[in-house]
C-alpha positions as CSV (number, residue, x, y, z in Angstrom):
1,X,15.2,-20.8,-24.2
2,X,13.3,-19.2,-21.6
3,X,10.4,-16.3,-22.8
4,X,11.4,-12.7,-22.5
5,X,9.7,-11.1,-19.1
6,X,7.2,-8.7,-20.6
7,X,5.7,-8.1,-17.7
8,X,5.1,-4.4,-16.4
9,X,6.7,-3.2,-12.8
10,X,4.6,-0.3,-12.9
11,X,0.9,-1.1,-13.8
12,X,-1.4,-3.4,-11.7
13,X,-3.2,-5.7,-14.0
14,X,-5.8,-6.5,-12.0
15,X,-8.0,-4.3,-10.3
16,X,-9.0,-6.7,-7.8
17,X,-6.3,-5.8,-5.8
18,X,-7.9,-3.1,-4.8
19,X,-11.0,-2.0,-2.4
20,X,-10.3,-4.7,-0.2
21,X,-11.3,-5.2,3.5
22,X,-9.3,-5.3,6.8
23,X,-7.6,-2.2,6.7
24,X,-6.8,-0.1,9.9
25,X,-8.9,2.5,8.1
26,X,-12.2,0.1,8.4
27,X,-11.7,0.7,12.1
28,X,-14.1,3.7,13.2
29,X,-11.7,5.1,16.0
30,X,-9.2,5.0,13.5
31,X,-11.2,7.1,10.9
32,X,-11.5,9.5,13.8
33,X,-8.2,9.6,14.3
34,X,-6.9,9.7,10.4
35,X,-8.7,13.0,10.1
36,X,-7.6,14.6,13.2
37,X,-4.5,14.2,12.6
38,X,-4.9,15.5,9.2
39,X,-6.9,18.2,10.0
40,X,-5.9,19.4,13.6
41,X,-9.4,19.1,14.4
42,X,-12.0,16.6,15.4
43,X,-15.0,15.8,13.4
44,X,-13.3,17.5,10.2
45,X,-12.9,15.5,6.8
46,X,-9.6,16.9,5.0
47,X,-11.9,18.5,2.1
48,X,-13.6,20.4,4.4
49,X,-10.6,21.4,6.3
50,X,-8.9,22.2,2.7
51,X,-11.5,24.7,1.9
52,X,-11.5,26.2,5.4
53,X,-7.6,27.0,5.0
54,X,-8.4,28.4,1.3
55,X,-10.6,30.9,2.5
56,X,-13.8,29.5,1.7
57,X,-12.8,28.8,-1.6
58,X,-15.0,26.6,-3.8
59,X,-12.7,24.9,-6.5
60,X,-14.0,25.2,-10.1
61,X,-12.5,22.0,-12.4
62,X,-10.6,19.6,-10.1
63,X,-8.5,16.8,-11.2
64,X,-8.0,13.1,-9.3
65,X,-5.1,11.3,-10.3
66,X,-5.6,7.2,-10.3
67,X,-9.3,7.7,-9.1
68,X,-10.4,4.2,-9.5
69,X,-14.1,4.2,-8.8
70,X,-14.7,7.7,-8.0
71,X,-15.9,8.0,-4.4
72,X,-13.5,10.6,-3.7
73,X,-14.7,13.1,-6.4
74,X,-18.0,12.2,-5.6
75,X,-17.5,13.1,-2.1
76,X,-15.8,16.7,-2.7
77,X,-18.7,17.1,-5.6
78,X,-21.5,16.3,-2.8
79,X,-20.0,18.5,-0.3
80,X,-19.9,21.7,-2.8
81,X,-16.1,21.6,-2.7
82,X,-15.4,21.2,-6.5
83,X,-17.8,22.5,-9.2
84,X,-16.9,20.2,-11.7
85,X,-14.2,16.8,-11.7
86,X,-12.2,15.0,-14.2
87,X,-10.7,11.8,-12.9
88,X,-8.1,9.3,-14.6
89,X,-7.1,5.7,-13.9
90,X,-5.7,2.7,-15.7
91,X,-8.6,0.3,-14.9
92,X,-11.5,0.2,-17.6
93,X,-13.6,-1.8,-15.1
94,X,-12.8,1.0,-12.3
95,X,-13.5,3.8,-14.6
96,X,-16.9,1.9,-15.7
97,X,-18.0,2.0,-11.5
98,X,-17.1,5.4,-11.5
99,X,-18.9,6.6,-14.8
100,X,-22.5,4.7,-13.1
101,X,-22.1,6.4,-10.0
102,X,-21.6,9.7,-10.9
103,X,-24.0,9.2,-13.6
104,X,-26.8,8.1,-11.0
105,X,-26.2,10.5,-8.7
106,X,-26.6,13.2,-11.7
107,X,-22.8,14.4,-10.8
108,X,-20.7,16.6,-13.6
109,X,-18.0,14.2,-13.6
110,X,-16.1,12.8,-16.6
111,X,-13.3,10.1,-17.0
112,X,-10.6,9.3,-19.3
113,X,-8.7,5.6,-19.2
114,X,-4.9,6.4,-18.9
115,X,-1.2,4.9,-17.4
116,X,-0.4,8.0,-15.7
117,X,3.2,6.8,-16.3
118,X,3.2,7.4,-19.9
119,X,0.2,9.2,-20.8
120,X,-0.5,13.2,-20.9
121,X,-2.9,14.5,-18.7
122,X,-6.7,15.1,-20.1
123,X,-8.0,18.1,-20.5
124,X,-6.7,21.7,-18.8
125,X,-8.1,24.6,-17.2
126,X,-7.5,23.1,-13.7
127,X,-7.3,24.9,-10.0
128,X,-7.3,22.0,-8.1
129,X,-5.4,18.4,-8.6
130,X,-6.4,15.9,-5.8
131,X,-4.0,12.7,-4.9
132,X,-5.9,10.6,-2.9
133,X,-4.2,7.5,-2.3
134,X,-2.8,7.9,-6.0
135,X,1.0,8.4,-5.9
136,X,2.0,6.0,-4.1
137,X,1.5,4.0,-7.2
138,X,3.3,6.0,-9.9
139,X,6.2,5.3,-10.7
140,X,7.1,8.0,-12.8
141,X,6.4,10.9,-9.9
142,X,8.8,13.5,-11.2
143,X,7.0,13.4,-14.9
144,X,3.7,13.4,-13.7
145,X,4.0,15.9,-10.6
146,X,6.1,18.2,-13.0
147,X,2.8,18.0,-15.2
148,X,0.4,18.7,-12.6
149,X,2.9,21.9,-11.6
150,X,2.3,23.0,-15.4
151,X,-1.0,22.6,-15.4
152,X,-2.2,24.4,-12.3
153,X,-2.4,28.0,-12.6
154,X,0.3,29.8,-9.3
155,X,-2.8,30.0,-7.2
156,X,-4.1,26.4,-8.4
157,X,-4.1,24.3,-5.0
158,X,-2.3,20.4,-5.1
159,X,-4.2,18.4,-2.4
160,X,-2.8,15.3,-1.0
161,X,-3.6,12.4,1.3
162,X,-1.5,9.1,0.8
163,X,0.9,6.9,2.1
164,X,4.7,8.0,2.7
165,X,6.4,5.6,4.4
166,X,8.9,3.3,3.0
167,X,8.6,1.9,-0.4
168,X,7.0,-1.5,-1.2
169,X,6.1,-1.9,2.7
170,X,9.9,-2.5,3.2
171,X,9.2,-1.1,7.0
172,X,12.8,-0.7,8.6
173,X,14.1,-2.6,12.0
174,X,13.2,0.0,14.7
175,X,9.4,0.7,13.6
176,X,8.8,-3.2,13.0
177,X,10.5,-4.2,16.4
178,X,8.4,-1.2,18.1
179,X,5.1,-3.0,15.9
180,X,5.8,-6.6,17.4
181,X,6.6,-5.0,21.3
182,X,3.1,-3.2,20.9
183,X,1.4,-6.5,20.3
184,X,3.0,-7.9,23.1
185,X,1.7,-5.5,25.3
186,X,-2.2,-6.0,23.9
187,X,-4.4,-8.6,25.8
188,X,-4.1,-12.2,24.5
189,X,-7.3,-12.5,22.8
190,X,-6.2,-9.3,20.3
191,X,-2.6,-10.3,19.7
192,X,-1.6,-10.9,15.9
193,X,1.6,-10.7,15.2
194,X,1.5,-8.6,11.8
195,X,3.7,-10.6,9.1
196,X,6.3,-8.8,7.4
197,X,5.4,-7.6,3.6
198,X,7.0,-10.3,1.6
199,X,8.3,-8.9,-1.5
200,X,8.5,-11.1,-4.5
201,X,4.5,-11.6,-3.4
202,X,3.9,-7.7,-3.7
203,X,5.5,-7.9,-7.2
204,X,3.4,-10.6,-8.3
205,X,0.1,-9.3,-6.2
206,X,0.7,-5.9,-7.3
207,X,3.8,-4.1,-8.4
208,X,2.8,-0.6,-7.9
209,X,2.0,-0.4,-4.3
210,X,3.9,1.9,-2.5
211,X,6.9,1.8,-5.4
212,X,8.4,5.1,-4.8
213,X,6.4,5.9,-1.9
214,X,9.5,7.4,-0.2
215,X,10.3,10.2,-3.0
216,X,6.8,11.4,-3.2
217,X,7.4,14.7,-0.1
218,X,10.7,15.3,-1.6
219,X,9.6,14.9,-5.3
220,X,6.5,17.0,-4.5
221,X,8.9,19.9,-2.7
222,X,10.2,20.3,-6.7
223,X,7.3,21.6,-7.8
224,X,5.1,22.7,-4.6
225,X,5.7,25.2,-2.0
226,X,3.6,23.5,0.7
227,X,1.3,25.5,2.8
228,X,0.3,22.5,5.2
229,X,2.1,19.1,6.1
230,X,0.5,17.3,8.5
231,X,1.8,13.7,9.9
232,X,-1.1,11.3,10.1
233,X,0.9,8.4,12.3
234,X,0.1,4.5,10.8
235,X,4.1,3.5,11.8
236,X,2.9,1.2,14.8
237,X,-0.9,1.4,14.3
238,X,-1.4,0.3,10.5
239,X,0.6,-3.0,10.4
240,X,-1.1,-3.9,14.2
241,X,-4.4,-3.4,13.2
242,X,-4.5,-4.2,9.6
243,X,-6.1,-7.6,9.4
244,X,-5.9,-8.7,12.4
245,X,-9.0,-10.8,12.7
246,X,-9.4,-10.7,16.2
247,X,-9.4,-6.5,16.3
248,X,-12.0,-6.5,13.1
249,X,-14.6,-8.9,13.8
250,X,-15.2,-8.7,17.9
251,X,-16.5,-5.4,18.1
252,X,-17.4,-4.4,21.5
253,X,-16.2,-2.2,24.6
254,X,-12.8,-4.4,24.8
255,X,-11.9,-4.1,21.5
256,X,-12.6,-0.3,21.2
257,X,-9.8,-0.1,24.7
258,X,-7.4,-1.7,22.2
259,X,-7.9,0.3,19.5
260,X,-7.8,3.6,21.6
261,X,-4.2,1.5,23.2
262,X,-2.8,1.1,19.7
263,X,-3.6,4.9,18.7
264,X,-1.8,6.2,21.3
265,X,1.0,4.6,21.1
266,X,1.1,5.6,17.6
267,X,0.7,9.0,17.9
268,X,3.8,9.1,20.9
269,X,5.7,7.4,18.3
270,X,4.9,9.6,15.3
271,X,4.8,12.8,17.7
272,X,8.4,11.7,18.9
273,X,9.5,11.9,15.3
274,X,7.2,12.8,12.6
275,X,9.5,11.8,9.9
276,X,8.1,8.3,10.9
277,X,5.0,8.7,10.1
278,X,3.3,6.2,6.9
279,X,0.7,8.6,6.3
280,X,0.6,12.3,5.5
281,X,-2.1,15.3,4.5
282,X,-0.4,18.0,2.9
283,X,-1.6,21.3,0.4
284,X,0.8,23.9,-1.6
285,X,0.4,26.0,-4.6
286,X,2.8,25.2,-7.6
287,X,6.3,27.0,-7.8
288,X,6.2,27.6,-11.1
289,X,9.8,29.0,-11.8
290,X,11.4,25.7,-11.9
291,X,9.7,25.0,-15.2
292,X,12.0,27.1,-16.7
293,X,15.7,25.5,-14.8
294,X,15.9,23.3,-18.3
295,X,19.3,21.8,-16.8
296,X,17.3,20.9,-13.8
297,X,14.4,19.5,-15.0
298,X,16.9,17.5,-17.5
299,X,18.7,16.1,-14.7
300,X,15.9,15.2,-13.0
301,X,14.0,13.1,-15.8
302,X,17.1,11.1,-16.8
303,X,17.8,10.1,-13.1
304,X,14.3,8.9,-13.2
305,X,14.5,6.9,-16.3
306,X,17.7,5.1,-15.2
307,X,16.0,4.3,-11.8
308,X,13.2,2.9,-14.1
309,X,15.2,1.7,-16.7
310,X,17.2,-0.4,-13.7
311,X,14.4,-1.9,-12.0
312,X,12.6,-3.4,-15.2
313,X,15.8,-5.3,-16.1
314,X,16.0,-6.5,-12.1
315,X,12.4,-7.6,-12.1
316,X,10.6,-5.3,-10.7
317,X,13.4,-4.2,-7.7
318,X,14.8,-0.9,-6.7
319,X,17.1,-1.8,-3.9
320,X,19.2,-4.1,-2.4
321,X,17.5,-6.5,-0.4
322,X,18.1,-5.2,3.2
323,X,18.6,-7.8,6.5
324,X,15.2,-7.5,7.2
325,X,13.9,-8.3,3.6
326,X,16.3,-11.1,3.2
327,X,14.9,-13.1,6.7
328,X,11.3,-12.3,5.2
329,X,12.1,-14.5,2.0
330,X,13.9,-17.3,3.9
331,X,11.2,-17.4,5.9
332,X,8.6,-17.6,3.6
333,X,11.2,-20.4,1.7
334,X,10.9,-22.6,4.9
335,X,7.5,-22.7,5.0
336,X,7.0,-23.4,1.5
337,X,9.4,-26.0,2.5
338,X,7.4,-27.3,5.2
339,X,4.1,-27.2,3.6
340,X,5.8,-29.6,0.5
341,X,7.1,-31.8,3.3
342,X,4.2,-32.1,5.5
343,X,2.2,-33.0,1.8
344,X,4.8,-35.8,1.5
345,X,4.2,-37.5,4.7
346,X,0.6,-37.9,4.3
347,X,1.1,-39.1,0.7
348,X,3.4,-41.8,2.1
349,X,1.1,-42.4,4.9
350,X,-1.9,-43.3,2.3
351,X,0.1,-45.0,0.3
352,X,1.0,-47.3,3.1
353,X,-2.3,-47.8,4.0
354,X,-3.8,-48.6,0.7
355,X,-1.4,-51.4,-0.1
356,X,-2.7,-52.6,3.6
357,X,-5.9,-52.8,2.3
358,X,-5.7,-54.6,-0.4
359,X,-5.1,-57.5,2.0
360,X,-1.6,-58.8,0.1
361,X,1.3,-59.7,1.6
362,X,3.6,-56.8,1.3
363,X,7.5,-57.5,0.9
364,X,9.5,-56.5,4.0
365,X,11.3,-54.1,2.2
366,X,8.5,-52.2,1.1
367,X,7.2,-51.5,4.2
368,X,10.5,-51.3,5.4
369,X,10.3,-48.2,2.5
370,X,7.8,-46.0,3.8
371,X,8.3,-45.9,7.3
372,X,11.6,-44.1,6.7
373,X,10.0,-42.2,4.2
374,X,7.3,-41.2,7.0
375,X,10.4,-40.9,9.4
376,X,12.3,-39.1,7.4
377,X,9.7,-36.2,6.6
378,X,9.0,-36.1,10.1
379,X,12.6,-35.4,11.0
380,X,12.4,-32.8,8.5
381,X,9.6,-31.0,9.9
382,X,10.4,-31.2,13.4
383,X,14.0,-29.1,12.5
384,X,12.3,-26.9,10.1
385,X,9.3,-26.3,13.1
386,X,12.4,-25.5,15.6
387,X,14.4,-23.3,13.3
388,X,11.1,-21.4,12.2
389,X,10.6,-20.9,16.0
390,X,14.2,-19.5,16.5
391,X,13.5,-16.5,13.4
392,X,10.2,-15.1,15.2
C-alpha cells in the first residue's frame, strides 16, 4: 500500500529556494526601471516614495509579512521610515540571518517564527504592514489580509510591492508568444529562449511560489481602499531576462542596448494594458466596515477553505491544466525520455566494446544483439529530436 502524501502545498521546506541569482531584478537598468514604474519618478525607492505620498509621515511599529532575512525592514529602519519593525517568516534559519543583522547594525527589530497560513499575527499596535514579495506565497490571503485589516488602525497604511501575474508562473498564450517574438527580435549572441515554468517541478522545488498570486489585488480590494496602484511591467521583460546567461554575465555597452530594447517593449506592452502587468506597487488604508458583514466574511473563508481543502487532495493543483501547461509536461516527458535513451545507447556501446577487449570470440548473435540495440536507440532519438523540434 502506498504512504499517505503528507506533504504540505503551502509551506516551502527549504529555504534554499530562495535568494537566488539571475533574476531580471539583478539587472541595474532593470532596478531603475522597477522603481520608476513604481514610483512615477526616477531615482526614487518605493519607501521613500511611500512616505512622500503620506505627508512626511514617519511610521511608528511596522509589520513585514514573510520577511525572510530582513533586508527590507532594515532598509525602511536605515532610511528613518519606520521607528520600530516586527517581522515574521516560516524559516528558523532565515529568521536567524535576520536576528544577526539587525542585531549588528544595533536596529530595533524583533522576529517571531510563524506559517502565516495558520498562525495569528504577533504582537499589535501597528500603523504600517509591509508585503514585500510576501503574498505571493500565502495561500491563505483572505485570512491573513482580513487580519492585517483588523490590526491596522483606519489611518494605518498597507504597503505593497509583489508579483501579480498568473499563479504558479502559468503565463497565458498571448504574453508567452509576445516573450518568444521579443527574443527573436534581440541580436543572436543575447537570444535565450526563456523555458516555460514546468509545474509538477514548482511543486516539488517550491509549492508556494506565486500560488494565489492572481487573487491577491482583488482579495486586497476586500479589506483596502487603495490610494495608489501602480503597474510595474515584468510580462515580456522578466521571463526574457531572467537567467538568461548571455544578458547576466557580458556586461558591457551591447548588453545594456538590450536591456534598454527589452524594457521598452515591456513597458508598450504593460502601457497597452496594465492589467498585464506581473508586478505591482500599491498603498491603501483599511476599510474597516467589512469586519462587521459576518455573512460576508463567512462566505468568504469557506470558499477559501474549499479551494484549499481541493488542492491538497489534487497534489498541490488549483486548476485544470490549460493547453499551454499540458505541452510544457509532454515536453519535459520527451526529454526525460531522450536523456534515458541516449544513456542506453552508450551503455550498449561499452558493453560492446568491453566484450571486444577481452579478445574472445564473440557469438554472431551477440554482436548481432547490440548493434540493433545501438540501432534501435538511435532510431528512437532521431524521432524524439524531430518531434521536439516540431513543439518549439
Amino acid at each position: 500500500m502506498a504512504e499517505p502524501d503528507t506533504r504540505s502545498y503551502t509551506v516551502a521546506q527549504d529555504s534554499s529556494v530562495y535568494y537566488g541569482g539571475g533574476y531580471w531584478n539583478d539587472l541595474p537598468q532593470v532596478a531603475a526601471y522597477i522603481e520608476r514604474r513604481a514610483t512615477g519618478k526616477p531615482d526614487t525607492d518605493w519607501y521613500t516614495h511611500l512616505k512622500d505620498v503620506t505627508g512626511g509621515r514617519t511610521f511608528r511599529k511596522a509589520l513585514f509579512l514573510n520577511c525572510g532575512n530582513g533586508w527590507v525592514e532594515r532598509q525602511l529602519l536605515e532610511a528613518g521610515i519606520v521607528e520600530e519593525a516586527v517581522g515574521t517568516d516560516i524559516s528558523d534559519e532565515l529568521l536567524d540571518q535576520a536576528r544577526k543583522a539587525a542585531a549588528v547594525a544595533g536596529l530595533p527589530a524583533r522576529y517571531y517564527a510563524r506559517d502565516i497560513n495558520t498562525a495569528d499575527l504577533p504582537e499589535d499596535g501597528y500603523d504600517l504592514v509591509v508585503n514585500f514579495a510576501a503574498a505571493h506565497h500565502i495561500a491563505y490571503l483572505d485570512k491573513v489580509l482580513r487580519r492585517v485589516c483588523e490590526v491596522l488602525p483606519a489611518d494605518g497604511v498597507f504597503a505593497s510591492v509583489d508579483y501579480v501575474g498568473p499563479h504558479r508562473n502559468q503565463y497565458g498564450y498571448a504574453q508567452w508568444q509576445a516573450a518568444q517574438e521579443l527574443v527573436e527580435q534581440l541580436p543572436e549572441a543575447f537570444r535565450s529562449a526563456p523555458n516555460y515554468p514546468h509545474l509538477p517541478t514548482m511543486l516539488a522545488g517550491d509549492p508556494t511560489e506565486a500560488i494565489h498570486s492572481e487573487l491577491i489585488l482583488d482579495t486586497v480590494r476586500r479589506y483596502f481602499r487603495l490610494e495608489e496602484l501602480n503597474p510595474i511591467g515584468g510580462a515580456l521583460a522578466y521571463p526574457v531576462l531572467s537567467f538568461n546567461s548571455a544578458v547576466h554575465g557580458t556586461p558591457g555597452p551591447e548588453r545594456d542596448a538590450v536591456v534598454e530594447q527589452v524594457l521598452a517593449a515591456d513597458e508598450a506592452w504593460t502601457t497597452e494594458d496594465p492589467d498585464r502587468t506581473l508586478f505591482a506597487f500599491f498603498w491603501g488604508h483599511p476599510m474597516k466596515a467589512v469586519l462587521d458583514e459576518q455573512d460576508t466574511l463567512a462566505a468568504w473563508a469557506r470558499e477559501e477553505e474549499a479551494r484549499e481543502q481541493a488542492a491538497a487532495a489534487a497534489e498541490g493543483r488549483y486548476y485544470p491544466l490549460t493547453v499551454l501547461q499540458q505541452l510544457t509536461q509532454e515536453l519535459e516527458t520527451l526529454r526525460m525520455h531522450n536523456s534515458h535513451l541516449l544513456a542506453d545507447l552508450h551503455r550498449t556501446t561499452d558493453e560492446k566494446a568491453a566484450l571486444l577487449d577481452r579478445r574472445v570470440a564473440l557469438r554472431p548473435v551477440l554482436v548481432r544483439t547490440l548493434d540493433e540495440r545501438a540501432h534501435l536507440a538511435m532510431r528512437l532519438l532521431r524521432g524524439l529530436r524531430r518531434l521536439l523540434g516540431r513543439r518549439r
